[in-house]
N, C-alpha and C positions, 0 to 999 in steps of 0.2 A: 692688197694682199688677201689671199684666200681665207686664213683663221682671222684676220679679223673682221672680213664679214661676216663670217661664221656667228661668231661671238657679238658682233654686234644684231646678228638676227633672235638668236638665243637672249640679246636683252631686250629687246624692241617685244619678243611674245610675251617674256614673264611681266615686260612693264601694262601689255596692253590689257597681260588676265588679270589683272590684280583683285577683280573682283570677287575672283574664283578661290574658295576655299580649299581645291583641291588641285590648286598649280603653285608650286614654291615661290615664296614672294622674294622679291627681289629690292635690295634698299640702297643700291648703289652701283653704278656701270660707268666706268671712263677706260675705253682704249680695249685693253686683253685683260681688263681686270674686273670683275664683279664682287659683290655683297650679298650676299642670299643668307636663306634660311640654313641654320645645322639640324642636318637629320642625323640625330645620334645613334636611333633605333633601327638603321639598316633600311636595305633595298627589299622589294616587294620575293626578288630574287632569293635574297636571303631566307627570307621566311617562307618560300616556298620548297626550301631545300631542308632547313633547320627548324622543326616544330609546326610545320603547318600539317602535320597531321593529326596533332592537338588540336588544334580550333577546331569550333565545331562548326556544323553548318550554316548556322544563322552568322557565325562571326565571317567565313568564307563568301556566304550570300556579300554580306555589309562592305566587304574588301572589293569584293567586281562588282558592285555598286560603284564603291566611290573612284574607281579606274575609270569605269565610263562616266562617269561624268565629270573626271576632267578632260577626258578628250570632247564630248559634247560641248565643253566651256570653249577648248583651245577651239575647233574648230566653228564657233559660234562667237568670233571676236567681236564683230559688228552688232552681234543682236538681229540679226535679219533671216539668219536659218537660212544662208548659206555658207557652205564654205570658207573662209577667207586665209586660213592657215592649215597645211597639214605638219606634224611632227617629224615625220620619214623615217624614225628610228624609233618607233613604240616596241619596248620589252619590258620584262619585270626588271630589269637594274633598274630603268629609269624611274620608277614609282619608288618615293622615299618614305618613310616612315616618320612621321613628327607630330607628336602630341594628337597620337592615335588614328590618323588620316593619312594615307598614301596621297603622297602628293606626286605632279607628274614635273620633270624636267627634263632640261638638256634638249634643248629646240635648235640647236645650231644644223641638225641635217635637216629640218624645215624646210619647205617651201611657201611662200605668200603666192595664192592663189588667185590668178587673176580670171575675171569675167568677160567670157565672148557677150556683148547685148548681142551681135548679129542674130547669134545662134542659140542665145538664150541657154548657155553650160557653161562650165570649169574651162579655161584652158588649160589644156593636159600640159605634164612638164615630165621629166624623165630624169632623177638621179642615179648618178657611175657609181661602182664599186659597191656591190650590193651584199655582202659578206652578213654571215647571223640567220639562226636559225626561223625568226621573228619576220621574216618574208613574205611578200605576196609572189602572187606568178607574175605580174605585172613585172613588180621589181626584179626578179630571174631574171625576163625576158628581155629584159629595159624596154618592152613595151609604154607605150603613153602611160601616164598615171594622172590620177586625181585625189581626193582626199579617202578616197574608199582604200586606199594601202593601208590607213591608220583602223580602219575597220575591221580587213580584214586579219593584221596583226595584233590587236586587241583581241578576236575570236581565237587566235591562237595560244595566248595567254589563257583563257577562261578553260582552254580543252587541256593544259597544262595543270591547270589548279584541278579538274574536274577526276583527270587520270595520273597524275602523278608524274 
């Protein structure tokens, strides 16, 4: 069944970041069901609609800090500086708010990246139904993709907190 691979991808990242202080940990997964972290203090979204004109710079700088580096964590699962996971669906809902740290989740539109040796790159992969304003052209076009989708959606994020 499709949601439950979904969901078992979604537990398979947050089990394998746990390292990461900036991806919601996760304390239990059987089936369509998880345990995770409560973020009681909202989505990145949130605060960017409701009072993020309050923070100041330095707090604004510290928030797209800790965005990118959970996506540097998620896509640095292996430790080897490459690849190995994209997200596919990086926006500000998905950055939660919990005991001061946007944390990133909801990895079920993910892909696990796999490695050509021949050709020494990514194998490209290509996800349907690409709806959300958090888009690359890639994903428009359903052109090939690699983990650069989650880059360049995160750059859209920063030009959102930058301009409002």
């Amino acid at each position: 069944d499709r949601n439950f691979d979904r969901v078992r991808r979604d537990s398979l990242v947050m089990e394998r970041a746990t390292r990461s202080k900036y991806v919601i940990d996760m304390y239990s997964f059987c089936g369509f069901s998880q345990i995770i972290e409560f973020g009681k203090d909202g989505g990145l979204d949130y605060w960017m609609e409701d009072g993020y004109d309050d923070l100041s710079q330095d707090q604004k700088l510290q928030i797209a800090t800790q965005i990118s580096q959970s996506l540097t964590d998620v896509h640095n699962l292996d430790g080897d500086g490459i690849s190995s996971m994209t997200h596919g669906d990086i926006a500000a809902k998905q950055y939660i708010l919990i005991d001061g740290i946007f944390k990133l989740n909801d990895f079920n539109r993910g892909r696990l990246v796999q490695w050509n040796t021949k050709l020494q790159e990514p194998c490209p992969y290509t996800i349907r139904k690409n709806d959300g304003k958090f888009r690359s052209p890639e994903e428009y076009k359903y052109l090939p993709q690699t983990a650069a989708i989650d880059v360049y959606t995160l750059g859209s994020i920063f030009v959102e907190m930058i301009t409002g």
